[in-house]
Residue, then its C-alpha position, 0 to 999 in steps of 0.5 A: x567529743x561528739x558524744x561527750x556533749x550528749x552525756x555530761x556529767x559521766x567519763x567514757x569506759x569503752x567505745x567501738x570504732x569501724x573506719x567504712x571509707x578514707x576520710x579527708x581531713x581538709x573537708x567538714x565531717x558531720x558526726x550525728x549521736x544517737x542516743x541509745x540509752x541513757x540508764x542510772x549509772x550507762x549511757x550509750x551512744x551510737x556515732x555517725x562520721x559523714x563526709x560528702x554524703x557517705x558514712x566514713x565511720x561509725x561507731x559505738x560508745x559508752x559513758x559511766x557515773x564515776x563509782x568505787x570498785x575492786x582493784x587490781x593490774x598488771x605492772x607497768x614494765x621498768x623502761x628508760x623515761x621519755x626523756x632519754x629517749x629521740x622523738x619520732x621527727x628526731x630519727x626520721x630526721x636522719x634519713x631524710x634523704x631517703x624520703x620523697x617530697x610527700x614523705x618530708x612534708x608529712x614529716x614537717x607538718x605540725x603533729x599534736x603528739x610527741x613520741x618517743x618510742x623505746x625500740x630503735x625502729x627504722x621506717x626507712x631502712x626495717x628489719x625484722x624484730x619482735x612484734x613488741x613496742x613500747x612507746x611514750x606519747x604526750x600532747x604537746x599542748x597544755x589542757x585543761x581538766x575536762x576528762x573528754x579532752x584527756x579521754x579524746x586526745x588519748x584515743x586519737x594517740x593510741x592510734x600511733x605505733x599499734x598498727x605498725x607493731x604488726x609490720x615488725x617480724x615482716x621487717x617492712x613498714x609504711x615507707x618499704x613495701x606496705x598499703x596500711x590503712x586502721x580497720x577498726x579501733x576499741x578501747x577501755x578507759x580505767x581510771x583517771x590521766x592526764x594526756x598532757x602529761x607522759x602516758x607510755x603505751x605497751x603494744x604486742x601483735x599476737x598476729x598477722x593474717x589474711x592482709x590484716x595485722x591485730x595489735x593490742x597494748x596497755x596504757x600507763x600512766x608515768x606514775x605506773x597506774x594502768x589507766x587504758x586498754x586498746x586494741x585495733x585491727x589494720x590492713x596490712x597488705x604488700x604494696x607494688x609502691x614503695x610509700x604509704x597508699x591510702x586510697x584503698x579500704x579494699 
């Protein structure tokens, strides 16, 4: 959103993202936007995150003037609609006598994204399944037309479900047996959505190595238009504790 405000008049397609340090969310953090270049149809913006002095995370993004092209995309897979499907809070619900205090306050907090995931994944009790998801994400608040909130909102989403997808041929999770923490987050925007509207994430992982799980997936929106692309690499190390650490980058 930083950025957005220093390039009016185009949509962002792509932006790099590195997280350098945790980041807590009951303090202020500066983000500083430099600006790399401003050309006829690209703008390009450098991004500072900084919190109590130190850089938490930076990153590189790019803005175009919208302009006709070739099209064509990969169809979006027939699943079951959103609809008939539990939300996060709903199956974690089931459980919760297996979580701890912290867990069931994080479950309870107020969350700006409802999800409604395909696969029946279990955080609390995991096995061992596919490196595949497929999962609907929409904001819960009504927006207005302003392509940055969409193009925000949708960023801050797709971060939900990639990093876990890396965890499922290990059959554990952040609740059993892992220190997860996002390394680092791209993305490419294709055409025009509506994130307070039904968008369905496509996620796989081709692999996991060296206490770092990559995950990838494609972005549709419900009318089957491929409108997004993200990647992300995470940290995914073996934790002595059983709950999520996130003190630790490494």
């Amino acid at each position: 959103m930083a950025a957005f405000q220093t390039a009016p008049s185009r949509s962002c397609h792509s932006f790099h993202g590195y997280f350098l340090r945790p980041g807590l969310p009951e303090k202020t953090i500066l983000y500083e936007v430099d600006r790399a270049r401003d050309g006829k149809s690209f703008a390009t913006r450098r991004v500072v995150g900084i919190q109590d002095g130190l850089a938490i995370f930076n990153m590189l993004a790019s803005f175009q003037k919208n302009e006709a092209g070739l099209n064509h995309q990969f169809d979006m897979p027939s699943i079951s609609g959103a609809d008939q499907l539990p939300t996060d809070e709903e199956r974690l619900s089931r459980d919760r006598d297996l979580l701890s205090s912290d867990q069931q306050k994080m479950l309870d907090r107020v969350r700006p994204i409802e999800i409604r995931r395909l696969e029946e994944q279990d955080f609390t009790k995991p096995k061992k399944m596919p490196p595949v998801q497929h999962i609907w994400l929409r904001c819960k608040l009504a927006l207005s037309g302003d392509v940055s909130e969409h193009q925000s909102l949708l960023a801050y989403a797709s971060d939900m479900g990639l990093l876990s997808t890396a965890s499922f041929p290990h059959g554990l999770s952040w609740l059993k047996g892992l220190q997860t923490a996002s390394l680092d987050h791209s993305m490419w925007f294709h055409d025009e959505f509506k994130i307070d509207e039904w968008v369905l994430a496509v996620i796989e992982s081709p692999v996991s190595a060296r206490g770092r799980g990559f995950n990838r997936g494609l972005i549709y929106s419900r009318d089957g238009k491929l409108v997004a692309s993200v990647s992300q690499e995470g940290l995914m190390r073996l934790s002595r504790q059983q709950n999520h650490l996130q003190d630790d980058f490494g």
